[in-house]
N, C-alpha and C positions, 0 to 999 in steps of 0.2 A: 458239608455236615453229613455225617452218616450215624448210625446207630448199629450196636451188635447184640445177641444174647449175653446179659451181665457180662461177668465181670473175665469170662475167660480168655481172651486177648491180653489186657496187662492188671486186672488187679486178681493177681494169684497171691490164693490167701489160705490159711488152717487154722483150724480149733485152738491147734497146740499152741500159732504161735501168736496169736491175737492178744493183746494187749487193750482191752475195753475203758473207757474211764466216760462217765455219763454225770451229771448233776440231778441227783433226785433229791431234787429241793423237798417235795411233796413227802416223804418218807415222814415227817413230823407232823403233818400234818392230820383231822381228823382224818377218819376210814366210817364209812359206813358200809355193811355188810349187807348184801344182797341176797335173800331166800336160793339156794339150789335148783328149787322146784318154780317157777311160776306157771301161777294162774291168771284166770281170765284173758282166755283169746278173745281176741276180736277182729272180725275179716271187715277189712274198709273196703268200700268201691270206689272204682275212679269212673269220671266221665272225660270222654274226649273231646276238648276245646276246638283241637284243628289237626290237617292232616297235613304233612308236608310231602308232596311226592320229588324221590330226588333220583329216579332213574333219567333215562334220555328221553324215554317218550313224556316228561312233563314239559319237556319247550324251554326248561332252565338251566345252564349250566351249573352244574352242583357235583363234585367229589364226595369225598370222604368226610363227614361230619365227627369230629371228637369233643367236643364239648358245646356246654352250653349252661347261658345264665340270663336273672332277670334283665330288663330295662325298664327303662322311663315309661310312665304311663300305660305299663299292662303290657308290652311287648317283650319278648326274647329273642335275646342274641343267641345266634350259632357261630360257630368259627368252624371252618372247611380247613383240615389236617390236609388235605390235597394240593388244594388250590391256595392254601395261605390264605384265607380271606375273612372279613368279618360278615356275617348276614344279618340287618334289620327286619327282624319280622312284624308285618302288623297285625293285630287285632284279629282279621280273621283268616292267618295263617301266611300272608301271600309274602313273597320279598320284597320288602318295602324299596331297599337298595343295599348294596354290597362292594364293599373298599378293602383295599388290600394286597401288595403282594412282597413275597419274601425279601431279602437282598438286608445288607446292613448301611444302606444310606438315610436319611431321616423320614422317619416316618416307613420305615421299610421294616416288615415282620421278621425278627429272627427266628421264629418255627412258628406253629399252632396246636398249643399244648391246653392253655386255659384262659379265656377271658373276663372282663366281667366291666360293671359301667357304672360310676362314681357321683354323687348327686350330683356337680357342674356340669355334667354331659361326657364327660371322659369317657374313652372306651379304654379298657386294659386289654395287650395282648402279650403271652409269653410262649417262649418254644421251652423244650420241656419234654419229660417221656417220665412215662409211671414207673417207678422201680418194677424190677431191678432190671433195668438196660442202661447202658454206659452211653451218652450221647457225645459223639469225637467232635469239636469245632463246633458244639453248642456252648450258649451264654445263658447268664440269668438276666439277662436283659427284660426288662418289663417296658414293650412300647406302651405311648402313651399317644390315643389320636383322637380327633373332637369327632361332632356328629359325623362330619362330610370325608373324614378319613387323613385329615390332616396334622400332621406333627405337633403335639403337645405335651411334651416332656418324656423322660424315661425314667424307672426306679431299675431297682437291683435287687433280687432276690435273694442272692448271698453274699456276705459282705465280709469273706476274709479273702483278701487279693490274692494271696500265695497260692491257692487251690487253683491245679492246672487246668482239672477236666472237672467240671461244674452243670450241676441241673438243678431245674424246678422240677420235685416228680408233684405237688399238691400245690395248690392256690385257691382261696375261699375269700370272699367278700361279700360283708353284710352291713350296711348302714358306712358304709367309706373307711369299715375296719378292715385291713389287708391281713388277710395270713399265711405263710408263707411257707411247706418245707420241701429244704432245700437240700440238695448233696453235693461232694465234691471231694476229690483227691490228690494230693501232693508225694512227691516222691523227694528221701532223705536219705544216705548214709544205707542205702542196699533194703530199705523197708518203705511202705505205703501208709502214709497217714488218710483214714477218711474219716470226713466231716458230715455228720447227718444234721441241720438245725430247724428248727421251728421257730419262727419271727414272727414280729406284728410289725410292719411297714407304715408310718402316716403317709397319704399321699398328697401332704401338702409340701411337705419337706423332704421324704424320703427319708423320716430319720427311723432307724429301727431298733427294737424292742426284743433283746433275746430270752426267749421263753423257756428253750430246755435247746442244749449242745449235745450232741453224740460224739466220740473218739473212738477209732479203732485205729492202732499201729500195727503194722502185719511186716512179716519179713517176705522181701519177695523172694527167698532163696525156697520157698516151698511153694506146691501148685496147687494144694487140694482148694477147692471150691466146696465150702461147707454152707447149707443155707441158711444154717441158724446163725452163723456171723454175716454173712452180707443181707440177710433183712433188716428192713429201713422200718423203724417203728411209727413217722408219721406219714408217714407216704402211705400209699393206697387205701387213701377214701379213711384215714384212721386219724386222723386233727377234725376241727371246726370250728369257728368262729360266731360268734352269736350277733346279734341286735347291738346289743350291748356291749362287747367288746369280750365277754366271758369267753373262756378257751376253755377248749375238751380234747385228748387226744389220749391213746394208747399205746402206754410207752413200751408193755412188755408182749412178745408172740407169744407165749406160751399161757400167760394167767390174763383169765380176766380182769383185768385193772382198766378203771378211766380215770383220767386227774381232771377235776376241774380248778380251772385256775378264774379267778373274777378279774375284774378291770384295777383293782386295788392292790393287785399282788394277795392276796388271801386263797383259800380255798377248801376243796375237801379233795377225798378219794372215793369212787365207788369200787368194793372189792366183791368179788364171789367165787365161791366154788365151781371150777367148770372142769367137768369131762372131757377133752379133745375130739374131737372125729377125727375118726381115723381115714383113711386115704384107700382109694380105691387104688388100684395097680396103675390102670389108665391116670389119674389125676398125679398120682408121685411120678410116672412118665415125662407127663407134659411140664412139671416142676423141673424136673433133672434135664429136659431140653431148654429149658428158659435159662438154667445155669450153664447154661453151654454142650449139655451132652455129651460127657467125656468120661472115661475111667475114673480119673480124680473129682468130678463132680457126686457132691451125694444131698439127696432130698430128702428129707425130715419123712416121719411115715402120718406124723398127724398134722391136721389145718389149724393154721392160726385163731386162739382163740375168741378172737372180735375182727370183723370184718369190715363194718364201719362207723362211725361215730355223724349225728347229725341235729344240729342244732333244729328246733321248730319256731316259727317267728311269734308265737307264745311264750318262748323262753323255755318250754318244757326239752330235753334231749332223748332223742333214738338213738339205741344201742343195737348194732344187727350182729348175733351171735352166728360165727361162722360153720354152716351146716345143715342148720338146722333144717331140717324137713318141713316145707310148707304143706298148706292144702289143696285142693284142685282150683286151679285159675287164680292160684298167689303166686307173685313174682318174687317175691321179698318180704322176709319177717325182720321187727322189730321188739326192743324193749325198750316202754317207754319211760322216760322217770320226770318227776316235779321238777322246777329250779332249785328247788334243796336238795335232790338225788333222794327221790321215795317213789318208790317204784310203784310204777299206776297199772300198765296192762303188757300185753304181749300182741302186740297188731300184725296181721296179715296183709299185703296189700294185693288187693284184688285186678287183674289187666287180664281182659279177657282174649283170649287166642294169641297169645304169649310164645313168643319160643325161647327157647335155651340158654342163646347167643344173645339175646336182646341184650340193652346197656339201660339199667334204668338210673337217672342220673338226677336225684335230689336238691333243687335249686335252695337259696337263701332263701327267695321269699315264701317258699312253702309248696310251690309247686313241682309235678315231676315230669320230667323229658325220658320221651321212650328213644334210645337211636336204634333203627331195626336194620340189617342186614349190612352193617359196616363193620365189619369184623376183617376185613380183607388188609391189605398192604395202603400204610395212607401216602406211603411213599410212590405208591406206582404211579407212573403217569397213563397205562391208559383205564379207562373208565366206560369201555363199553359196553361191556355188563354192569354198571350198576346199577344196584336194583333197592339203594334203601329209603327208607321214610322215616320221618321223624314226625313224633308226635305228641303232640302236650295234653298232659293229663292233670285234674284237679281230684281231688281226694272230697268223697262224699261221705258227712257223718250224719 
């Protein structure tokens, strides 16, 4: 299994010849209109629960951490993107114990992309990469292992079989509700069909729940690499999953739009006016390298206009407008709305001695994970400089 920058190896794709066809069920449905302008900031504090140290001099073997989510009883699971592994943490930070390693035999991890742990004790793990990277000889495989690490079923992340080359770029789980988006591509008659979907998974059955389908047909007889067709609208951090089974996700880059869809099939839209930021030289750089960095590659000049979507275990959801200038010692702004989409404030989140690079990673139950200094290769095998910490943080109001 290897990974490349997007899509320029084989899905050579253009503007011109893209063929889109999406179901915006939501189009009928209400819109409620969001003020241009918000007011009422408010800077939250967090406090630090535990520190994790994960260089060599803490005495534990520990890689590259890329994810992480609640557990049973006040703990958090991490998954080591390195090492394939799952980590039980307890209570006051330590490694309770840790199971896991790659391979496709049972109970064997196909990557470490996103976990999470289901009320009977289940651990979820899935391989997986965040748009836009093509993963070669990855699966949407979802293991499934009990507390001690052993084989307890498996789900499927995307479920139309003809799709050759397949990922989970998101996975959210809140109260044993699975959400899923997935990507994948099939090749026909000299053109590239890709599938972008958003799912709700039972993990009693596996049976699934399609929420909103993407299409793009593209001819492969052209190269250019445009970003505005190969963005994945629920991938990166822009779906979620509630308590309750309610869905939020962002289906368009350019406007601010959120759908909310309820457990009923019903729903609304939040809509608003939004200005784009514009793109430093440096930031449209590292974009046109992530599409491959070639001539036929071209990066958009402005930032998507929502960056993440995140359910609160109040039911209320955070909107993080992408850009947006925080204030000193904020990691991350938010907007936050009621469960009827009525917009309450504009939060700051406060992490003191913060850097740039940090991952701040918004769990189901409310709480937030800092990943500090894993920014490097989770593929490398060696690890002797590292030097990251992980660290949980609780929001003080």
């Amino acid at each position: 299994m290897f990974r490349i920058a997007l899509l320029s190896f084989i899905f050579l794709v253009t503007s011109a010849s893209a063929q889109l066809q999406i179901d915006d069920f939501w189009s009928d449905w209400p819109t409620k209109a969001i003020p241009k302008k918000l007011s009422e900031n408010v800077l939250l504090s967090t406090e630090v629960q535990w520190r994790l140290d994960c260089s060599l001099d803490s005495g534990t073997l520990i890689g590259q951490i890329s994810a992480a989510a609640p557990g049973a009883n006040g703990r958090i699971l991490l998954l080591d993107g390195q090492l394939t592994q799952v980590m039980i943490m307890a209570l006051d930070g330590q490694v309770e114990r840790a199971f896991g390693q790659p391979g496709e035999g049972p109970g064997d991890l196909p990557g470490a992309h996103r976990l999470f742990e289901l009320s009977d004790g289940r651990i979820g793990v899935c391989g997986g990469v965040s748009a836009p990277t093509v993963l070669f000889g990855g699966s949407s495989k979802i293991v499934l292992l009990n507390q001690n690490g052993d084989p307890a079923g498996q789900l499927f992340g995307v479920g139309d079989p003809s799709l050759l080359v397949v990922s989970i770029r998101e996975l959210r789980c809140a109260q044993d509700n699975i959400l899923v988006a997935g990507s994948g591509g099939s090749f026909s008659e000299g053109a590239l069909k890709q599938v972008q979907e958003l799912t709700i998974i039972d993990p009693k059955n596996g049976a699934r729940t399609m929420i909103v389908k993407r299409e793009i047909v593209e001819s492969l007889s052209k190269t250019r690499i445009f970003e505005g067709d190969v963005f994945e609208p629920f991938a990166y951090g822009r779906c979620d999953i509630s308590n309750t089974g309610r869905v939020a996700f962002a289906p368009e880059r350019d406007h601010w739009l959120v759908v909310i869809r309820n457990s009923d099939g019903t729903g609304f839209v939040l809509k608003r006016e939004w200005d784009q930021i514009k793109r430093t030289k440096a930031q449209k750089t590292a974009v046109w390298k992530n599409l491959g960095g070639t001539d036929d590659c071209i990066a958009l000049d402005f930032e998507p206009a929502i960056a993440r979507v995140r359910w609160r275990p109040n039911g209320n959801l955070w909107v993080e407008p992408f850009g947006v200038e925080s204030r000193d010692g904020a990691i991350a702004c938010f907007d936050e709305f009621s469960s009827s989409g009525e917009y309450l404030r504009r939060i700051k989140i406060e992490v003191q001695g913060h850097d740039s690079t940090d991952d701040l990673q918004i769990l189901e139950d409310g709480r937030l994970v800092l990943l500090r200094g894993f920014e490097g290769d989770f593929e490398a095998d060696d690890i002797s400089d590292q030097k990251g910490e992980v660290i949980l943080l609780e929001i003080i109001e």
